[in-house]
C-alpha positions as CSV (number, residue, x, y, z in Angstrom):
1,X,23.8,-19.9,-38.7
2,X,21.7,-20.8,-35.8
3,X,18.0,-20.3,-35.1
4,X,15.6,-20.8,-32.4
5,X,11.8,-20.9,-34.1
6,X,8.7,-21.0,-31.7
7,X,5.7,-22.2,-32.9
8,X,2.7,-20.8,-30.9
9,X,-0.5,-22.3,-29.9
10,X,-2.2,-20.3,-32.2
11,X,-0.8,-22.2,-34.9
12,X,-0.8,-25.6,-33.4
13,X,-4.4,-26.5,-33.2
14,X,-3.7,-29.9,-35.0
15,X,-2.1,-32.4,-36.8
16,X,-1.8,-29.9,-40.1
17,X,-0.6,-27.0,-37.8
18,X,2.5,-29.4,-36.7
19,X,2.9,-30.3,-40.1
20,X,3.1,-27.1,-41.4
21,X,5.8,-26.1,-38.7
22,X,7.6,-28.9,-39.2
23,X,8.4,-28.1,-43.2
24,X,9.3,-24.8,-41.9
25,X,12.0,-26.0,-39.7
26,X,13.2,-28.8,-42.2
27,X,13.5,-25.5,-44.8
28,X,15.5,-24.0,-41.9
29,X,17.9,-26.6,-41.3
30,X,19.2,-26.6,-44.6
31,X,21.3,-23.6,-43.9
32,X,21.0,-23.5,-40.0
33,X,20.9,-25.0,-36.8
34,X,17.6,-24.7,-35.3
35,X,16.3,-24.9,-32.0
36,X,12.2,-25.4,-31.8
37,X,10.1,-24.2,-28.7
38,X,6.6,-25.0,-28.5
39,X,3.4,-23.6,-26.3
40,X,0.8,-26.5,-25.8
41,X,-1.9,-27.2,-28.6
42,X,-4.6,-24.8,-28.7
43,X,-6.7,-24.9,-25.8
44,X,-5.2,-27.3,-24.0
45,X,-4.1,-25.2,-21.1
46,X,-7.4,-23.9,-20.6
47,X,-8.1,-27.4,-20.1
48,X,-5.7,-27.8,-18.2
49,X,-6.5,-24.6,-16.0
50,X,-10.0,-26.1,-15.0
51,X,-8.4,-28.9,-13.3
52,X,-5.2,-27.3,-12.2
53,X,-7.4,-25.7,-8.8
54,X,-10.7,-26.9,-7.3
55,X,-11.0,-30.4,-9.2
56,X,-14.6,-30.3,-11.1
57,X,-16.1,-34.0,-10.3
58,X,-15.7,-35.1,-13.9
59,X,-12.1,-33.9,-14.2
60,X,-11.7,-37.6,-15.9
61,X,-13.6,-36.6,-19.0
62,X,-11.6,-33.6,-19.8
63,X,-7.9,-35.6,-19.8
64,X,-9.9,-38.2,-21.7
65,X,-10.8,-34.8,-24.4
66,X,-7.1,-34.3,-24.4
67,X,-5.7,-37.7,-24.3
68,X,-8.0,-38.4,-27.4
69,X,-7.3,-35.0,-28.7
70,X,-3.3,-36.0,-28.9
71,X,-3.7,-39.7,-30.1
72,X,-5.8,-38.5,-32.9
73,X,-2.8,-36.2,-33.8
74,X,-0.2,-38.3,-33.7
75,X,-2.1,-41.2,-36.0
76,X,-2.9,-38.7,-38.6
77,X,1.4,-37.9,-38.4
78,X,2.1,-41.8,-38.7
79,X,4.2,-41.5,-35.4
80,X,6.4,-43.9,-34.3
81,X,5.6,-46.2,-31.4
82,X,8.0,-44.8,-29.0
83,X,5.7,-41.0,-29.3
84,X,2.6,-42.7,-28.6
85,X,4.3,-44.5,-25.8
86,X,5.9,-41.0,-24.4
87,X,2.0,-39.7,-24.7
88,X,0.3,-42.6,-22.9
89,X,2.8,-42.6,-20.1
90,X,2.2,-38.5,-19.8
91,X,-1.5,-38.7,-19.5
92,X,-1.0,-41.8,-16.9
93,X,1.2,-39.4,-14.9
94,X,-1.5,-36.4,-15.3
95,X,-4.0,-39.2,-14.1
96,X,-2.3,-39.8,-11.1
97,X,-1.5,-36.4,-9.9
98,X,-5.0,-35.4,-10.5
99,X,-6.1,-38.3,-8.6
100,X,-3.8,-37.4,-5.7
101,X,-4.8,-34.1,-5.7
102,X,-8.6,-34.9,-5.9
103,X,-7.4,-37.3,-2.8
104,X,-5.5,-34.6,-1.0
105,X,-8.0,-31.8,-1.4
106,X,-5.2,-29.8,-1.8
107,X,-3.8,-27.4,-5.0
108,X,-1.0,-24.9,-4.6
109,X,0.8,-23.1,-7.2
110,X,3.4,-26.0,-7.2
111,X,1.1,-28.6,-7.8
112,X,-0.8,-25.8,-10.5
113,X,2.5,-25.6,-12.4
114,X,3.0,-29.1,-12.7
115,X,-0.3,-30.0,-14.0
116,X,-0.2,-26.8,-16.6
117,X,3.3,-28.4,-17.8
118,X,1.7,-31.1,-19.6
119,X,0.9,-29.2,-22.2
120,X,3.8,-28.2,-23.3
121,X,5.4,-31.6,-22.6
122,X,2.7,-33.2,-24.7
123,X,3.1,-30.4,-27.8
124,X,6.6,-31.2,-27.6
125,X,6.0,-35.2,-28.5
126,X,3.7,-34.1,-31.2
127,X,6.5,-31.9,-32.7
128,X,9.3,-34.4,-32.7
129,X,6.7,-36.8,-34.6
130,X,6.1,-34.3,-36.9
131,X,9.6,-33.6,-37.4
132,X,10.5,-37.0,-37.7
133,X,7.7,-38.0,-40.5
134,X,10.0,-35.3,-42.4
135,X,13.0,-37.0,-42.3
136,X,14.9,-35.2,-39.0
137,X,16.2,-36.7,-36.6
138,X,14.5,-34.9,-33.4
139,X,14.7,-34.9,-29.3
140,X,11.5,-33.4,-27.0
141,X,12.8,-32.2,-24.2
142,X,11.4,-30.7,-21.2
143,X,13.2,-26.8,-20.4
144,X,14.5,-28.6,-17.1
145,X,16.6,-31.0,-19.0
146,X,17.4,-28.1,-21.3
147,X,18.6,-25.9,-18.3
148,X,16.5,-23.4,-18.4
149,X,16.6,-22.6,-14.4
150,X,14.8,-20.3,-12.7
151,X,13.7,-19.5,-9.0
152,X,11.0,-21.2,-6.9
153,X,8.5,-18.3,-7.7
154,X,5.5,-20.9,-8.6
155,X,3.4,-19.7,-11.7
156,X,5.4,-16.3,-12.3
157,X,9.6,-18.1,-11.9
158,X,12.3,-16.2,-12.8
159,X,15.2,-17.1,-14.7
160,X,18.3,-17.9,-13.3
161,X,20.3,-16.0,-16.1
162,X,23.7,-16.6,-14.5
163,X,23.4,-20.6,-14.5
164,X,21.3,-20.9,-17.7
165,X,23.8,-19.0,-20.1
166,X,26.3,-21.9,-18.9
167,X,23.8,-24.7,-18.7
168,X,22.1,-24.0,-22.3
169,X,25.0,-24.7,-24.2
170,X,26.7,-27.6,-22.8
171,X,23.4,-29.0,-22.4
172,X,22.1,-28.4,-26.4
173,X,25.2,-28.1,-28.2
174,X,26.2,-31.3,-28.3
175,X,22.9,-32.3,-29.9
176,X,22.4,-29.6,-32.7
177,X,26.4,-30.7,-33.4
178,X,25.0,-34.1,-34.3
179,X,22.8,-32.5,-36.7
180,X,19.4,-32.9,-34.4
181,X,16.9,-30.8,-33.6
182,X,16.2,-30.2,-30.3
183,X,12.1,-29.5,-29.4
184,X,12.0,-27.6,-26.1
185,X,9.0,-26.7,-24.0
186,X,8.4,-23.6,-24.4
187,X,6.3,-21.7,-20.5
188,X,8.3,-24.1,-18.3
189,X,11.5,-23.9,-16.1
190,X,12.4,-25.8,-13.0
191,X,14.2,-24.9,-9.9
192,X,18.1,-26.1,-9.3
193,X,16.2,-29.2,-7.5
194,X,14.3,-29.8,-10.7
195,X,11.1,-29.0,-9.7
196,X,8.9,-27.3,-12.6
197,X,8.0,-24.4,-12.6
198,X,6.1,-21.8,-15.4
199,X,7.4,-18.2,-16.7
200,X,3.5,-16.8,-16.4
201,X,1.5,-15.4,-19.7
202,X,4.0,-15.2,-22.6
203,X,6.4,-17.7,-21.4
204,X,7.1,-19.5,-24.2
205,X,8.0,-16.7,-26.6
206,X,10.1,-15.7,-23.1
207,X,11.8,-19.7,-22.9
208,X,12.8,-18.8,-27.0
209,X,14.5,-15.8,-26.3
210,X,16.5,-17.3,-23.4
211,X,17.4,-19.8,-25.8
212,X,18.4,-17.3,-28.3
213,X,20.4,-15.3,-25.9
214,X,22.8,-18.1,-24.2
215,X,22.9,-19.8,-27.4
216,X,24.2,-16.6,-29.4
217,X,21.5,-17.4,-32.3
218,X,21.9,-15.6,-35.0
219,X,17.5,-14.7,-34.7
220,X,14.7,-15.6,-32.8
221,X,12.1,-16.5,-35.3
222,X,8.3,-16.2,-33.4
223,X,5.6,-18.1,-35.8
224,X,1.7,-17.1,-35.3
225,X,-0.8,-17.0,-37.1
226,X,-0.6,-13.1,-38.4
227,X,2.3,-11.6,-40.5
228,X,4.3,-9.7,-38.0
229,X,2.8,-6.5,-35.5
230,X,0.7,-4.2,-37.0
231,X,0.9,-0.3,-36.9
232,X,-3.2,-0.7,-35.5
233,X,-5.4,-3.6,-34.1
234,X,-7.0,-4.8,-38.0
235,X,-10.0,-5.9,-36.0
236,X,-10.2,-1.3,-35.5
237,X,-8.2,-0.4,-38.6
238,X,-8.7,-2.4,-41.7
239,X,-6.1,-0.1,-43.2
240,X,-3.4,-1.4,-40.9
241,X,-0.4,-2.7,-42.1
242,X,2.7,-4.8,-40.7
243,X,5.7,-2.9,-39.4
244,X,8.8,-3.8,-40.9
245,X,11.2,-3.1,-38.2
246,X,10.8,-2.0,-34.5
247,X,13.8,-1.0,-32.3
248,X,13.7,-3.6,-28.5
249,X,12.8,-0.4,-26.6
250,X,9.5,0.2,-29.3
251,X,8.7,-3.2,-28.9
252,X,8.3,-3.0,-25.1
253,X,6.9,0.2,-25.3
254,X,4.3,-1.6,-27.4
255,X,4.1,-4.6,-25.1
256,X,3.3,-2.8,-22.7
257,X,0.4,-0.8,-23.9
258,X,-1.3,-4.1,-24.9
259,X,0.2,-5.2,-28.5
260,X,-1.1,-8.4,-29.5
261,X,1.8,-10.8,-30.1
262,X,4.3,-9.1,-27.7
263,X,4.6,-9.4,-23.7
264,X,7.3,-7.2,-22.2
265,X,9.1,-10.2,-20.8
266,X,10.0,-11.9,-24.3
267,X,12.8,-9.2,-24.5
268,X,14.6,-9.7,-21.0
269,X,17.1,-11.7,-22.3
270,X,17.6,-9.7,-25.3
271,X,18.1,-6.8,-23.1
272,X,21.0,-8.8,-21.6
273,X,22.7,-10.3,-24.8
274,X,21.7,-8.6,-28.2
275,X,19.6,-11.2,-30.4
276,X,17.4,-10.3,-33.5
277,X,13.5,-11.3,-33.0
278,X,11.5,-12.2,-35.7
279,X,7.7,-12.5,-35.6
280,X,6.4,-13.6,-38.7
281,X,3.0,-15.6,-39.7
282,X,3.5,-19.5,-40.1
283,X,1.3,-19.6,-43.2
284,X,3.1,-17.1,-45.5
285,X,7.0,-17.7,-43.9
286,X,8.5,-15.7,-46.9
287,X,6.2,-13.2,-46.7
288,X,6.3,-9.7,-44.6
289,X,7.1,-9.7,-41.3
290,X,8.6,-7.5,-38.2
291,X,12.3,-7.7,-37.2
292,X,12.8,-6.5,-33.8
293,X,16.3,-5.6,-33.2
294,X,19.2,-3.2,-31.6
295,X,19.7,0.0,-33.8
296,X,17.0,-0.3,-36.1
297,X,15.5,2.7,-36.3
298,X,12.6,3.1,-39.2
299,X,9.6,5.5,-39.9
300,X,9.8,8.1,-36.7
301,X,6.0,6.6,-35.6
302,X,5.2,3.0,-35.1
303,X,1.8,2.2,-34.1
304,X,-1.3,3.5,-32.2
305,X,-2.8,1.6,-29.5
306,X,-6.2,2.2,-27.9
307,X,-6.9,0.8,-24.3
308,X,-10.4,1.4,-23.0
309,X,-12.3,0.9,-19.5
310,X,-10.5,3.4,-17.6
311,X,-11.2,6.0,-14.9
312,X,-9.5,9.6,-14.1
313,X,-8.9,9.9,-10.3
314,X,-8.0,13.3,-9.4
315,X,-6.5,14.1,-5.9
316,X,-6.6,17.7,-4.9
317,X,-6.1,19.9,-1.7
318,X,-4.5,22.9,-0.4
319,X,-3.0,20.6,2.0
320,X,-0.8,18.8,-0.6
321,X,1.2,21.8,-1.8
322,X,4.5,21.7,-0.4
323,X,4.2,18.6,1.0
324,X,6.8,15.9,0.2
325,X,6.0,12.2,-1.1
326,X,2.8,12.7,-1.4
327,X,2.8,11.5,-5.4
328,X,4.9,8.6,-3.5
329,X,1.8,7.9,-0.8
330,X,-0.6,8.2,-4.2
331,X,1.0,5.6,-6.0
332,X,1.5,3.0,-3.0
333,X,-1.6,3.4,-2.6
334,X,-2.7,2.1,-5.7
335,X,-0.6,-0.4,-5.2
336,X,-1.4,-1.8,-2.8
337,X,-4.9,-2.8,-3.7
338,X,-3.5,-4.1,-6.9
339,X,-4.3,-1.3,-9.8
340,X,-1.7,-0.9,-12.9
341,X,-1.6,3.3,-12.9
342,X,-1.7,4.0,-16.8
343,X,-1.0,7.5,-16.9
344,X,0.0,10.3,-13.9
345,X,-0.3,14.0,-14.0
346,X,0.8,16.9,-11.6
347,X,1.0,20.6,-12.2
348,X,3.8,22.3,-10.8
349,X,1.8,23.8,-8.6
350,X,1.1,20.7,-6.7
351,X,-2.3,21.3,-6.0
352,X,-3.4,18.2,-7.7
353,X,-2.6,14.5,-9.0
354,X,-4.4,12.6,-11.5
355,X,-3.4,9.6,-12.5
356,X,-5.9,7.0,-14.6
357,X,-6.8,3.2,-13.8
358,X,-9.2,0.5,-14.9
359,X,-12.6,1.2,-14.2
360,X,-13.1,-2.0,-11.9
361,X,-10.3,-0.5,-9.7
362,X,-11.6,3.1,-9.4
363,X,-13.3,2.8,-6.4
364,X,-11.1,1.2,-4.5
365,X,-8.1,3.2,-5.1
366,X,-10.2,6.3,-4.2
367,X,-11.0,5.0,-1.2
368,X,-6.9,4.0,-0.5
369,X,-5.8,7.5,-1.2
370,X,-8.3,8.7,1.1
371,X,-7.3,6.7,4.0
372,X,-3.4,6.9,3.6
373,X,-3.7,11.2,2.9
374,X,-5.8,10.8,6.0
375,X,-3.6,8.7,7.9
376,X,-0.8,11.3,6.8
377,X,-2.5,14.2,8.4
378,X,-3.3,15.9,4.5
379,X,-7.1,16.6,3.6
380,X,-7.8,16.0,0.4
381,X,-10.8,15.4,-1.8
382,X,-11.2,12.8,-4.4
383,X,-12.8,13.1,-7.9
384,X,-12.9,9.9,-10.4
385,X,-14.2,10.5,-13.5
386,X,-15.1,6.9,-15.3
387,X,-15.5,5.5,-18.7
388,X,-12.6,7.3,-20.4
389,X,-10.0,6.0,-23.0
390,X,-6.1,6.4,-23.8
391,X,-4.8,6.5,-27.0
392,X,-1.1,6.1,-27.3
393,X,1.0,6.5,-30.0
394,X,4.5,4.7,-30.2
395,X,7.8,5.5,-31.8
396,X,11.2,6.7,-32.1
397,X,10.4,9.9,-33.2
398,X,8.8,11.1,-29.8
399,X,12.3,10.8,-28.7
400,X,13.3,13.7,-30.9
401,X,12.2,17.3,-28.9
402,X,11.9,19.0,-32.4
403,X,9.5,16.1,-33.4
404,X,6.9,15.9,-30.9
405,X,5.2,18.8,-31.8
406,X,4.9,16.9,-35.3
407,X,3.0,13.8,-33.5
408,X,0.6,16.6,-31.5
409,X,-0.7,17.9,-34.4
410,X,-3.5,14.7,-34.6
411,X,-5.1,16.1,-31.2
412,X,-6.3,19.0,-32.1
413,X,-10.4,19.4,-31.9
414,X,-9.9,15.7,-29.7
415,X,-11.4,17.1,-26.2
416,X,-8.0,15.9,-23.5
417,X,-8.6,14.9,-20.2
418,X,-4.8,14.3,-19.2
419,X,-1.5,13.9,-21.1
420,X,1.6,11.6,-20.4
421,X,4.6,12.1,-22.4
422,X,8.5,12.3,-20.9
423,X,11.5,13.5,-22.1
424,X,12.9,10.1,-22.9
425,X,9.4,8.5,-23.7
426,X,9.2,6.4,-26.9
427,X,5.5,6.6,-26.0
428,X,3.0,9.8,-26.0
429,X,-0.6,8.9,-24.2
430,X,-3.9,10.8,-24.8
431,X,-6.5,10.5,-22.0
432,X,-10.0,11.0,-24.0
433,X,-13.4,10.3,-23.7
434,X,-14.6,6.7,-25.1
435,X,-16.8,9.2,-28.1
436,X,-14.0,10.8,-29.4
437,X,-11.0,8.0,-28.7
438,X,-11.3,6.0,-32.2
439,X,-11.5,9.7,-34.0
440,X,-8.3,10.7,-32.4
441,X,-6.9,7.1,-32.9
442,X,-8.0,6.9,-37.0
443,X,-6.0,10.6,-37.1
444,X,-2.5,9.4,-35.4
445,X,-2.7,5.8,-37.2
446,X,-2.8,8.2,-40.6
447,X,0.1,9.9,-39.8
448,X,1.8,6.9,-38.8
449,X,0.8,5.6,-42.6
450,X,1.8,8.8,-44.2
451,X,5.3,8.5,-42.2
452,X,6.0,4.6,-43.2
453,X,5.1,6.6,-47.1
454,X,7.4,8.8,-46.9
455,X,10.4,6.8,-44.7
456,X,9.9,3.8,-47.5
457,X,9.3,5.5,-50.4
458,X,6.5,3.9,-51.6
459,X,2.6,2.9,-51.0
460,X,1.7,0.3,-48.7
């Protein structure tokens, strides 16, 4: 069998956290070949962030924090010379390119990734200490030496999938053949010259899939510090409980309406090559968790997300009836001054368009539409209506016509402002106002309950 774990910074905040990971992977290894990833100890790339643009004058005294930070780690592991040595030299390398830069007056997203790296490269030391104070023999590596190859997109690179599903193997299969385990950074890449670059936000859990994927693991096992995704936030809903199984498509669809734990970009490569994904807590290994996998297909509802701070911008004219691309004009215009559309509406009678944003982008994508219906010879007026909520509700089920009258059946008495929900949708979205949003959230997250009841047989 052959695993890739990833240990998060979540659950690396010290020398215990790497200890704890490290018994995981040794229990692991008995029956499997395991490839670790690790994100950078907690807080360390916000650290790192401060002095990754406009240097702050005592810059010194926050790689000092970490350098202290990471020492202190690796005595209380009883690490071997050689770690502290690969530690001292990294922070002398950080030293020097912050010293440059401070120098040079100068920060692009080049010189941004390559300071950000460090964290990972450090986490990565601190692992193969702690694997090593439990008896395994263990290599940190950086994901350029482990081929993870990407383009020269600075801060948001994309993977090179063609050249890393041949570079990965012949690259790490010779070592977990010799019974080591390999401890990769997890959020970097490099380009074919070996330049390093980042994935952006959720790269590490993205660096474990890739793994997965050219490796053919048998699962991709993502350790945090909760058991697994939860049908509700448990900050909102006390009551909520972990979901056993999601399909890929549910967990994007959940990704992408804000799930904690998830980005849409961990499941690229899985999209490519079929590999299991685990998410499961660090502290309770063996107990629940979520397997997100191909065919899996569970209750018919998943989970409920709520995502606040949004406006309703409502486009209407006479003018707009009949005319083609003008839902096409609506949305580059949003575009272009950088607003994610969350939902879109349009009678058939084309009279109108509504489509919702964050509040801090209302105005200006008001004032876009205006000026590109204008510039298009169409008068229209403009309505936004702020302060409103969407509550979405996520699962199979909604892809089932004779089901999605079931899932409607929490809205009723909820006052609805728009609607979203396609033929093909895994996702149905229920523009409300901010008063009534948790109501109508408490009634879908019940049924989702009452579903997981009845799927399961049992109380959970």
């Amino acid at each position: 069998m052959r695993l890739v774990a990833k240990f998060g910074g979540s659950v690396l905040r010290d020398a215990e956290g790497y200890r704890r990971a490290a018994k995981v992977v040794k229990e692991l290894k008995e029956n499997s070949k395991v490839v670790v990833v690790v994100s950078a100890m907690k807080g360390v790339t916000d650290s790192l962030l401060k002095v990754s643009g406009r240097l702050p004058r005592d810059w010194r005294k926050y790689v000092e924090a970490l350098r202290l930070r990471h020492m202190k780690v690796l005595e209380e592991l009883n690490a071997s010379p050689k770690r502290f040595k690969e530690v001292e030299e990294l922070f002398d390398e950080l030293t020097k390119v912050l010293w440059a830069l401070e120098i040079l007056k100068e920060s692009t997203p080049k010189t941004r990734d390559f300071v950000l790296s460090f964290g990972e490269r450090l986490s990565s030391r601190l692992m193969a200490a702690a694997l090593e104070a439990e008896g395994i023999s263990a290599e940190a590596w950086d994901s350029r030496d482990a081929g993870i190859i990407t383009d020269e997109n600075f801060s948001e690179a994309l993977p090179l999938y063609d050249i890393i599903e041949k570079e990965v193997p012949e690259r790490i299969e010779p070592l977990l053949d010799e019974g080591k385990v390999p401890v990769v950074t997890g959020f970097l890449g490099s380009t074919r010259e070996g330049t390093i670059t980042t994935l952006g936000r959720g790269g590490s859990d993205l660096t474990a899939t890739i793994l997965g994927s050219a490796l053919r693991a048998d699962e991709v096992r993502l350790y945090t510090d909760i058991d697994g995704i939860k049908t509700a936030n448990p900050k909102e809903f006390p009551d909520a409980v972990t979901i056993r199984e999601l399909s890929v498509e549910e967990a994007i669809e959940l990704a992408h309406l804000g799930a904690k734990r998830l980005h849409p970009r961990t499941f690229e490569p899985v999209l490519r090559r079929h590999v299991d994904v685990r998410v499961l807590s660090l502290y309770e290994p063996h107990g629940e968790n979520t397997l997100i996998s191909y065919g899996k297909r569970g209750p018919m509802l998943k989970a409920v997300a709520i995502m606040n701070g949004l406006s309703i911008i409502t486009v209407k004219g006479v003018g707009m009836v009949g005319y083609k691309g003008v839902a096409a004009k609506v949305m580059e215009a949003a575009s272009k001054v950088g607003a994610n559309i969350f939902a879109i509406s349009q009678p058939i009678s084309e009279l109108s368009i509504s489509l919702a944003v964050k509040n801090t982008k209302a105005g200006q994508v008001s004032n876009a539409i205006k000026n590109v219906m204008e510039g298009s010879g169409i008068s229209v007026e403009t309505y936004v209506r702020k302060g409103v909520t969407a509550v979405s509700v996520v699962g199979r089920g909604l892809e089932e016509p004779d089901y999605v009258a079931e899932a409607f059946k929490p809205i009723a008495g909820s006052p609805v402002l728009m609607l979203s929900k396609g033929p093909l949708d895994l996702s149905l979205t229920v523009v409300t106002t901010e008063k009534s949003s948790r109501g109508l959230a408490k009634k879908f997250h019940d049924l989702i309950l009452d579903e997981m009841k009845s799927y399961y047989g049992e109380a959970k």
